[in-house]
LUMZAPA-862311 format. One record per residue (C-alpha): x, z, y; residue number from 1; residue in one letter. Coordinates in Angstrom, 1 decimal, always signed. Layout:
% LUMZAPA-862311
R|x|z|y|num|residuo
R|X|Z|Y|NUM|A
...
END
This chain:
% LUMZAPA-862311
R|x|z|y|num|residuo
R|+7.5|+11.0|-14.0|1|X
R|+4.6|+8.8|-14.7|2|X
R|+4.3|+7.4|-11.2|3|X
R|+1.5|+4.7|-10.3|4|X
R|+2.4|+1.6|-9.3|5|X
R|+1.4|+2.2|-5.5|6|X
R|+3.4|+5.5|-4.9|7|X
R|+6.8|+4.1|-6.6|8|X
R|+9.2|+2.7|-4.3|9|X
R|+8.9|-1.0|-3.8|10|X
R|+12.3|-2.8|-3.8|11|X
R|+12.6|-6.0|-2.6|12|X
R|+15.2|-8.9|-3.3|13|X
R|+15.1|-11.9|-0.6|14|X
R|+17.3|-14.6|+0.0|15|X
R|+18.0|-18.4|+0.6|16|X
R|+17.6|-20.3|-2.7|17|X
R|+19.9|-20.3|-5.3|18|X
R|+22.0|-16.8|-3.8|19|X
R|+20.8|-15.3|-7.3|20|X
R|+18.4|-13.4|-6.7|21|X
R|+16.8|-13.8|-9.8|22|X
R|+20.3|-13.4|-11.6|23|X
R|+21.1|-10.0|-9.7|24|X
R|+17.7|-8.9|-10.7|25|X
R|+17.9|-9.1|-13.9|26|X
R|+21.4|-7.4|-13.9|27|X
R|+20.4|-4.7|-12.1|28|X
R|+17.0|-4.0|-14.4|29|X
R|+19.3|-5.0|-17.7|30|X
R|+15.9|-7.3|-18.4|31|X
R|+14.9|-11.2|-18.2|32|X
R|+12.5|-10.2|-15.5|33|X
R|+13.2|-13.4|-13.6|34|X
R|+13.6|-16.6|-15.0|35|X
R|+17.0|-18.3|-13.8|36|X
R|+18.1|-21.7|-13.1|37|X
R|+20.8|-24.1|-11.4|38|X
R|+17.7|-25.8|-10.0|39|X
R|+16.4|-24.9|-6.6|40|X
R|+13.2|-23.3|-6.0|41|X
R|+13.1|-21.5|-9.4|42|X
R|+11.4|-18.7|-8.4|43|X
R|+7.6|-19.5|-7.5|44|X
R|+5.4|-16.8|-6.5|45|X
R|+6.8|-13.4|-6.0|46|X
R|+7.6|-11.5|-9.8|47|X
R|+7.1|-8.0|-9.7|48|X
R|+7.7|-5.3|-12.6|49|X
R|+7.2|-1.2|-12.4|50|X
R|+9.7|+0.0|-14.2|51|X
R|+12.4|+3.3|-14.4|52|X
R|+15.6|+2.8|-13.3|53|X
R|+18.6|+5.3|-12.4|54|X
R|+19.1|+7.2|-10.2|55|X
R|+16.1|+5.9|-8.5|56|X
R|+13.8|+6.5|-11.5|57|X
R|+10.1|+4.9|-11.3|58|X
R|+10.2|+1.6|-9.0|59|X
R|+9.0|-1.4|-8.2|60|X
R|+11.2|-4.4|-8.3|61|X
R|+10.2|-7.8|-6.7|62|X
R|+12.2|-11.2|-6.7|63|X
R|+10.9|-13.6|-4.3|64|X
R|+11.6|-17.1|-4.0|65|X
R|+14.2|-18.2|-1.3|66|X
R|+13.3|-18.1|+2.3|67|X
R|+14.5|-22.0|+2.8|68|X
R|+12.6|-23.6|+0.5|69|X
R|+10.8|-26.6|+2.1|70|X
R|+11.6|-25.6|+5.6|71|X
R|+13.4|-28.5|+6.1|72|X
R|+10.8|-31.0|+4.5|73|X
R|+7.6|-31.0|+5.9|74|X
R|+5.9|-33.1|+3.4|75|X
R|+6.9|-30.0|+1.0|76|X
R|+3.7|-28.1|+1.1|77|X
R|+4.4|-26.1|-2.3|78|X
R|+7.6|-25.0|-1.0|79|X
R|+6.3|-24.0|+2.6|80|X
R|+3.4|-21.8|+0.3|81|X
R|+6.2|-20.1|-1.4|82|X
R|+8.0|-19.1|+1.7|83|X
R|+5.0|-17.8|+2.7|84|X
R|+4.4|-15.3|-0.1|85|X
R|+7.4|-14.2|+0.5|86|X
R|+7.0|-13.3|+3.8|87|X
R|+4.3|-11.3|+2.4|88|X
R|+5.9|-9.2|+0.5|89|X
R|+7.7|-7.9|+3.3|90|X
R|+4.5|-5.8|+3.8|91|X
R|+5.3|-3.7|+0.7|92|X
R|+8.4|-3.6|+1.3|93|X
R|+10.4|-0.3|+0.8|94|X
R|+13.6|-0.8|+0.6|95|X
R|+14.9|-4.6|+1.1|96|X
R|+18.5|-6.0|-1.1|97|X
R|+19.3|-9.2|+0.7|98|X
R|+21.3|-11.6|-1.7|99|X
R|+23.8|-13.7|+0.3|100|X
R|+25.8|-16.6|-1.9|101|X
R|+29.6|-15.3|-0.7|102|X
R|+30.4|-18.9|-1.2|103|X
R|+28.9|-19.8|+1.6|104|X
R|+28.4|-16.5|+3.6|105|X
R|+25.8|-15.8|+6.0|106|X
R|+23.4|-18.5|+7.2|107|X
R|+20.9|-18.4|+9.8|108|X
R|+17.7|-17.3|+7.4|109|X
R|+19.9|-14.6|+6.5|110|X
R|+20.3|-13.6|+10.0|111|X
R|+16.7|-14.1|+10.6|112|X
R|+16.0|-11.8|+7.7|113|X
R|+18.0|-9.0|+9.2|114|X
R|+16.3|-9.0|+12.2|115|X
R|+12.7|-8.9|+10.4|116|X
R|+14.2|-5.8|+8.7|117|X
R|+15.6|-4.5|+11.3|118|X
R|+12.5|-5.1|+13.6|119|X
R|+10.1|-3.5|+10.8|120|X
R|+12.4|-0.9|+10.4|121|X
R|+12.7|-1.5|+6.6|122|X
R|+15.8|-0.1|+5.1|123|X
R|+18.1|-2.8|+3.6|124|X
R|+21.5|-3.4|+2.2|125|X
R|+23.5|-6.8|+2.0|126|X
R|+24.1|-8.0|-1.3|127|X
R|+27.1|-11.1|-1.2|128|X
R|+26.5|-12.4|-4.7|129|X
R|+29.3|-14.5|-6.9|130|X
R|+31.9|-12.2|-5.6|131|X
R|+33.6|-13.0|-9.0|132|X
R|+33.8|-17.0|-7.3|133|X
R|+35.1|-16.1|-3.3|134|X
R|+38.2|-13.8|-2.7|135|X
R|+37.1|-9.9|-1.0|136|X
R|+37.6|-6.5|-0.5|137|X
R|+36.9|-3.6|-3.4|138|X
R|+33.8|-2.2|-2.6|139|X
R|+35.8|+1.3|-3.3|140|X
R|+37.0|+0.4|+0.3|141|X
R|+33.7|+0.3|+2.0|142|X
R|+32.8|+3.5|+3.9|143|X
R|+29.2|+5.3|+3.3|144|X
R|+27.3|+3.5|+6.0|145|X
R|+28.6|+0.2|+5.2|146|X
R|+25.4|-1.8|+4.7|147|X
R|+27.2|-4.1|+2.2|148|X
R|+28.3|-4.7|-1.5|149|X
R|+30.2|-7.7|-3.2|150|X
R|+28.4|-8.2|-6.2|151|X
R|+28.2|-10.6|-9.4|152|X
R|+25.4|-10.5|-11.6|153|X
R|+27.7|-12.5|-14.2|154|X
R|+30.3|-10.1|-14.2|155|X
R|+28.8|-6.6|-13.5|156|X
R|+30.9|-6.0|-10.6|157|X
R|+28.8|-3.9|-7.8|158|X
R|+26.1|-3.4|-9.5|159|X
R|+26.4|+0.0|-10.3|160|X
R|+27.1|+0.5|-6.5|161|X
R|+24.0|-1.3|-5.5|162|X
R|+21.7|+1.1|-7.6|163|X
R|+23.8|+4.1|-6.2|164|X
R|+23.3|+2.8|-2.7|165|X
R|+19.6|+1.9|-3.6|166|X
R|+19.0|+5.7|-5.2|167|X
R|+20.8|+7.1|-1.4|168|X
R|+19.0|+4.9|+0.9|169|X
R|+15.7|+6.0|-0.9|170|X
R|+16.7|+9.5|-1.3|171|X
R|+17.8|+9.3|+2.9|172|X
R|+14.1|+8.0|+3.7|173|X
R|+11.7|+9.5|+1.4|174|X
R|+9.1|+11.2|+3.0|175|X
R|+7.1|+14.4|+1.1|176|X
R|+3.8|+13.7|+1.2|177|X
R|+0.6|+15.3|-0.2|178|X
R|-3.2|+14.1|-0.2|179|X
R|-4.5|+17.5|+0.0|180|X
R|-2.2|+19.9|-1.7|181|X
R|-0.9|+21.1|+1.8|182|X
R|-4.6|+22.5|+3.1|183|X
R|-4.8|+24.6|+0.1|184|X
R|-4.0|+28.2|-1.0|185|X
R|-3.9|+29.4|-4.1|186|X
R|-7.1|+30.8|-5.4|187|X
R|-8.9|+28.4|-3.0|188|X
R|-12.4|+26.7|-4.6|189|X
R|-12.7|+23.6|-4.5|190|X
R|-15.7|+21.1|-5.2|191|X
R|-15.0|+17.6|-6.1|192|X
R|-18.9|+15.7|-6.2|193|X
R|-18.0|+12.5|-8.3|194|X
R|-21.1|+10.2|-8.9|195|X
R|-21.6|+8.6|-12.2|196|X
R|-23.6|+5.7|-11.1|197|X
R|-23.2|+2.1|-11.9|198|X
R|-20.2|+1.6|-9.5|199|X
R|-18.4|+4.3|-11.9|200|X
R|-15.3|+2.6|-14.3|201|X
R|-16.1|+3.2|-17.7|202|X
R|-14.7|+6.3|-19.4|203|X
R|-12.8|+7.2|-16.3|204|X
R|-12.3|+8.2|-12.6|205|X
R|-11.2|+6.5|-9.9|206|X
R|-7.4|+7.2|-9.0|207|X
R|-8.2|+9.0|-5.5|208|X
R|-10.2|+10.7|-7.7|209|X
R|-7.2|+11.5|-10.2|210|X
R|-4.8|+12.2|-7.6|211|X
R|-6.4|+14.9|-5.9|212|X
R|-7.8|+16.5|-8.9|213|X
R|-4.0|+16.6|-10.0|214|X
R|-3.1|+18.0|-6.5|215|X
R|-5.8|+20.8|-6.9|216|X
R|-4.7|+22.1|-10.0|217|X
R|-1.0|+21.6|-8.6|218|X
R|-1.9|+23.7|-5.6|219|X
R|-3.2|+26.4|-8.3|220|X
R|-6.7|+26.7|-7.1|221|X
R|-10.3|+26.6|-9.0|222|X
R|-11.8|+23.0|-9.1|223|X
R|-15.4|+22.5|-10.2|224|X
R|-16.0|+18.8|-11.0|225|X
R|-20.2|+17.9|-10.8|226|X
R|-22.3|+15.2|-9.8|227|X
R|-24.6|+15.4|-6.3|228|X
R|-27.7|+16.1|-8.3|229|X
R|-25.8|+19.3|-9.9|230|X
R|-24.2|+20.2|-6.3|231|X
R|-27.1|+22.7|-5.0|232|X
R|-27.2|+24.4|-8.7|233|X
R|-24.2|+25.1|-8.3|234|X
R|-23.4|+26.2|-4.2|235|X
R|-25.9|+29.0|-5.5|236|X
R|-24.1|+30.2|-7.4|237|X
R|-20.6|+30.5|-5.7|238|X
R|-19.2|+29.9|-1.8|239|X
R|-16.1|+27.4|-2.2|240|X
R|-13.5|+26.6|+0.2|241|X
R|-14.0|+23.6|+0.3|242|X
R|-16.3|+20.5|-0.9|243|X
R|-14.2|+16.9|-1.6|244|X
R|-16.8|+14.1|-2.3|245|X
R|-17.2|+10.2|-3.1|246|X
R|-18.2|+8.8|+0.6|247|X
R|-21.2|+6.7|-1.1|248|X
R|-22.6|+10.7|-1.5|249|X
R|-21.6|+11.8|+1.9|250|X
R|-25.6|+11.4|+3.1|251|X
R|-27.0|+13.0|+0.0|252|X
R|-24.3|+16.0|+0.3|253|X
R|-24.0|+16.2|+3.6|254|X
R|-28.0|+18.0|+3.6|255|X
R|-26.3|+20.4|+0.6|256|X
R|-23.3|+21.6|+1.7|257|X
R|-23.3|+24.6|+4.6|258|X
R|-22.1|+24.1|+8.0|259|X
R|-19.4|+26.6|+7.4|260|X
R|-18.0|+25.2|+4.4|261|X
R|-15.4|+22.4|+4.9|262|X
R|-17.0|+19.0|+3.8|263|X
R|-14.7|+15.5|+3.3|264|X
R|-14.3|+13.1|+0.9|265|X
R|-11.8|+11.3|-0.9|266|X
R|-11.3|+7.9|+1.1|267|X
R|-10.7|+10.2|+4.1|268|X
R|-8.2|+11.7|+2.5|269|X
R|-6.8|+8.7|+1.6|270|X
R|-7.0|+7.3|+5.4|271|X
R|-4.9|+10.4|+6.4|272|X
R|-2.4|+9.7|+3.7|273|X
R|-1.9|+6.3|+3.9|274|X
R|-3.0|+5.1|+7.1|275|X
R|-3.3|+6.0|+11.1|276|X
R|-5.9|+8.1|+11.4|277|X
R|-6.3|+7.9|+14.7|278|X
R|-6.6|+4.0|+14.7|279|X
R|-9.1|+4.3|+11.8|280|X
R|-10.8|+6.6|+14.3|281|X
R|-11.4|+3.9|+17.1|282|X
R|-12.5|+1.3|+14.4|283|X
R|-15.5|+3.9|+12.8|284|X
R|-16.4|+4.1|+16.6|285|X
R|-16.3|+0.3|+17.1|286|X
R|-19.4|+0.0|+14.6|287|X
R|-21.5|+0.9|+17.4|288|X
R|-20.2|-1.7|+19.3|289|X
R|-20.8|-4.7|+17.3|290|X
R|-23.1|-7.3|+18.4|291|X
R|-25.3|-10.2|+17.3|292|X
R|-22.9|-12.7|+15.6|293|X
R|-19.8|-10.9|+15.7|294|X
R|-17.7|-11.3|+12.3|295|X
R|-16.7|-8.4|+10.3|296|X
R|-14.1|-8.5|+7.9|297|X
R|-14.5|-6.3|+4.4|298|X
R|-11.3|-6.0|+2.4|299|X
R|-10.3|-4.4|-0.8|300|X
R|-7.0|-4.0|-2.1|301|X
R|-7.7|-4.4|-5.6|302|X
R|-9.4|-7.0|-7.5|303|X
R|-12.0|-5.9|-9.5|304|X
R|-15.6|-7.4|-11.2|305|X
R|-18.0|-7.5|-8.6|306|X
R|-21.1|-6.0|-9.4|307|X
R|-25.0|-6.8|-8.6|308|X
R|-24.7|-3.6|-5.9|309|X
R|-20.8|-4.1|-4.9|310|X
R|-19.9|-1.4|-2.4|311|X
R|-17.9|-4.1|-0.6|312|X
R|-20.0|-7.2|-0.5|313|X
R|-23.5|-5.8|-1.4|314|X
R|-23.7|-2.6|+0.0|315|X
R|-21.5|-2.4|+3.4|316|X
R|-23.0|-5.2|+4.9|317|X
R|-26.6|-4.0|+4.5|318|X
R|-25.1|-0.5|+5.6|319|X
R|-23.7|-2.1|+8.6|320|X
R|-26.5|-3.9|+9.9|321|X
R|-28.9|-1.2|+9.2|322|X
R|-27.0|+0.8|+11.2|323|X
R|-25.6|-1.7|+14.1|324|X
R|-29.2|-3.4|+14.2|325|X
R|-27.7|-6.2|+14.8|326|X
R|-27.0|-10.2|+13.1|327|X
R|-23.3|-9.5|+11.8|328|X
R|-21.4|-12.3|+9.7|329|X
R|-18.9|-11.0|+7.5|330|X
R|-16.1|-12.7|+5.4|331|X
R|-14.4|-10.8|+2.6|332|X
R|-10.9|-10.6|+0.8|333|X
R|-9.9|-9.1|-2.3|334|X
R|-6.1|-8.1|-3.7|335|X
R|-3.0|-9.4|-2.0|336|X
R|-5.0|-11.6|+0.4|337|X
R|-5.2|-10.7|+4.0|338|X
R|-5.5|-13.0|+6.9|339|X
R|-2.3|-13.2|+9.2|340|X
R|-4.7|-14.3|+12.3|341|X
R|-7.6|-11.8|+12.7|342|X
R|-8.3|-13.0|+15.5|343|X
R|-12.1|-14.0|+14.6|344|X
R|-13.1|-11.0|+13.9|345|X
R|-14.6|-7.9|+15.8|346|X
R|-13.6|-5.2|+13.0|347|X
R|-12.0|-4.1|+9.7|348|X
R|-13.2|-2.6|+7.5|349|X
R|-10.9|-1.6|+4.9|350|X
R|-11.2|-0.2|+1.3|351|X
R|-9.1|+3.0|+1.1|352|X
R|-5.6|+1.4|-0.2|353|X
R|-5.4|+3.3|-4.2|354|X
R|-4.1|-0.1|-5.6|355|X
R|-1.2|-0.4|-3.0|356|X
R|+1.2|+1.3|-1.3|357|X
R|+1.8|+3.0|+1.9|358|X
R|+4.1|+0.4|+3.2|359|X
R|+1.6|-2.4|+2.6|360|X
R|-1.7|-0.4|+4.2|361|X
R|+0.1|+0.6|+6.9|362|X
R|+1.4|-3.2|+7.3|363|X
R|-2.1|-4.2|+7.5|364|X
R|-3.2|-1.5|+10.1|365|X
R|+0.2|-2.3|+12.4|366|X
R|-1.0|-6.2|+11.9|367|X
R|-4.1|-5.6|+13.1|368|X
R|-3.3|-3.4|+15.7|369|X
R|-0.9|-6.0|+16.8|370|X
R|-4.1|-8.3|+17.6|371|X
R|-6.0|-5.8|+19.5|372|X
R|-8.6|-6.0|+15.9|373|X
R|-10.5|-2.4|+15.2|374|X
R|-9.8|-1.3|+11.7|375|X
R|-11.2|+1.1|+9.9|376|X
R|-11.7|+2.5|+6.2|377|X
R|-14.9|+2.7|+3.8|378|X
R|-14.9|+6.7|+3.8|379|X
R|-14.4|+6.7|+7.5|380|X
R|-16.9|+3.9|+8.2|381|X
R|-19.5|+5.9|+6.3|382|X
R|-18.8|+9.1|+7.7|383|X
R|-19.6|+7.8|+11.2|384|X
R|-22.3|+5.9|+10.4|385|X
R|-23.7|+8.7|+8.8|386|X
R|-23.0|+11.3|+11.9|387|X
R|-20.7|+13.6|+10.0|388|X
R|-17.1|+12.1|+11.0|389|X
R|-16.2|+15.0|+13.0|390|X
R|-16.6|+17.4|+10.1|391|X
R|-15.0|+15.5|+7.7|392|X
R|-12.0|+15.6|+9.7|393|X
R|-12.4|+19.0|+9.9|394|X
R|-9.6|+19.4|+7.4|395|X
R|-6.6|+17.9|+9.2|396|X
R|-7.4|+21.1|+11.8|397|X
R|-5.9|+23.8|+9.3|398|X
END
């Protein structure tokens, strides 16, 4: 299954310094993914790797440095900024494996882990590493729901259990999920409008793009690929079921495509899929709200090469204060970064999440919902401010 990196599972490993996590992880990918060392604080930033293994198949594995490091110096700023990121990655988070040294049992980060889990609602298993050093019970006596596993990543012992536990925990929690396939019949037409302007990649499409062409053709229907300008030509010619297009077209299709025929695009989809829909809602309507010298904040998932006419901080700030008529500031983040106070600004608005996965957007959207902040994503954003977000939500209704 050749799974992208932001629908396979992320599994995270967390832990006080020097539990071995970084040993574990290796052990349980059979790779030197992590490098590992007697000395504390090893592990820097977070290491991630997509990779297969069984019986989970295609994952995400991430060892993180240890949640103690520097807390108890507070002239150690470096180790502070590590504990930090890996509080971040608890946003991604799918599964979590926290790796408690059984030489010294559980200490009170641990216990404040477990309570982040458990208050995130993030599945997790206990991991109490070095078994092989500290006296304990088979894990062939531990009952189904037992949440933990003695483990030695120099022996072996466990480990076979932890992926066993890691495939049932998964398999107990995963959630079947479509983008479109589920509002289609077979036979259904279908229009995807995919504009190769100068925002286009190179000898490719963009991955909501991919995804629900692949979902189309799963869903046996009849997909017509075009470009706006070919769009008319071709609604001549034949009455589809439905018309999916890039939301930087939505004002040039919108004047094309019928009344009758259903009309979205792909970073709605995406909203539906990954997000909250109805709190993306309330942050499209929040646009009209805005007023002179309130701060918006644009964010993108990925990291990319901005261009001279960047969608993100070119073109939605012109759209916004076209359309707001007012002064707006805005403030923009790219990739892994987003702010943990948002308190400065008025709205979101977010790109619509490809690069990561749902764990992480939805993260985001609960953090900012948390601080009473509007969010919102581009294909909803433009949908409003173009007067046709009612239609292109037309779709959830079948």
């Amino acid at each position: 299954m050749n799974l992208t990196k932001s629908e396979r599972p992320h599994i995270a490993f967390f832990g006080r310094t020097n539990s071995g996590k970084s040993s574990l992880v290796n052990a349980v990918t059979n790779q030197n993914l992590s490098v590992v060392s007697d000395i504390k604080g090893t592990t820097t930033d977070p290491v991630e790797k997509s990779m297969e293994i069984l019986p989970l198949g295609p994952v995400v594995i991430i060892d993180t440095a240890g949640v103690n490091d520097g807390v108890n110096d507070a002239e150690n700023k470096l180790g502070q900024l590590r504990v930090k990121k890996t509080m971040q990655v608890l946003g991604k988070t799918d599964i979590a494996v926290l790796v408690v040294d059984s030489t010294i049992g559980l200490q009170k980060e641990d216990e404040e882990l477990i309570k982040v889990f458990e208050e995130r609602k993030i599945p997790y298993l206990i991991g109490f590493n070095k078994s092989d050093l500290f006296p304990h019970t088979s894990n062939s006596t531990l009952n189904e729901a037992g949440e933990k596993l003695y483990l030695s990543a120099k022996t072996g012992e466990g480990i076979y259990e932890l992926k066993e536990k890691l495939g049932h925990i998964f398999n107990e929690n995963k959630k079947e999920k479509y983008i479109i396939k589920d509002k289609l019949k077979q036979g259904d037409i279908v229009i995807l409008v995919i504009p190769i302007d100068e925002s286009a990649p190179k000898g490719r499409i963009i991955l909501p793009q991919q995804n629900v062409l692949r979902e189309c053709l799963d869903a046996h229907t009849n997909v017509i690929c075009t470009q706006p300008e070919n769009l008319k030509e071709i609604l001549n010619k034949i009455t589809p079921n439905l018309v999916i297009t890039d939301s930087q077209a939505f004002n040039k299709v919108k004047e094309i495509v019928p009344e009758n025929i259903i009309l979205t695009s792909f970073s709605i989809l995406m909203a539906k899929y990954k997000g909250k829909l109805e709190e993306l809602v309330i942050g499209a309507e929040t646009i009209s709200k805005l007023n002179d010298g309130d701060k918006v904040l644009i964010s993108e998932a990925c990291t990319h090469h901005r261009q001279c006419n960047d969608i993100g901080t070119v073109k939605f700030p012109k759209w916004i204060k076209d359309f707001s008529g007012k002064n707006i500031e805005f403030e923009f983040t790219q990739g892994g970064e987003f702010p943990q106070d948002l308190s400065n600004y008025k709205l979101i608005v977010h790109c619509g999440g490809c690069m990561i996965n749902e764990a992480e957007m939805q993260s985001r959207i609960k953090k900012a919902k948390e601080q009473n902040i509007p969010i919102v994503n581009y294909g909803m954003a433009i949908a409003y401010m173009n007067g046709i977000l009612d239609r292109a939500l037309e779709i959830f209704d079948k």
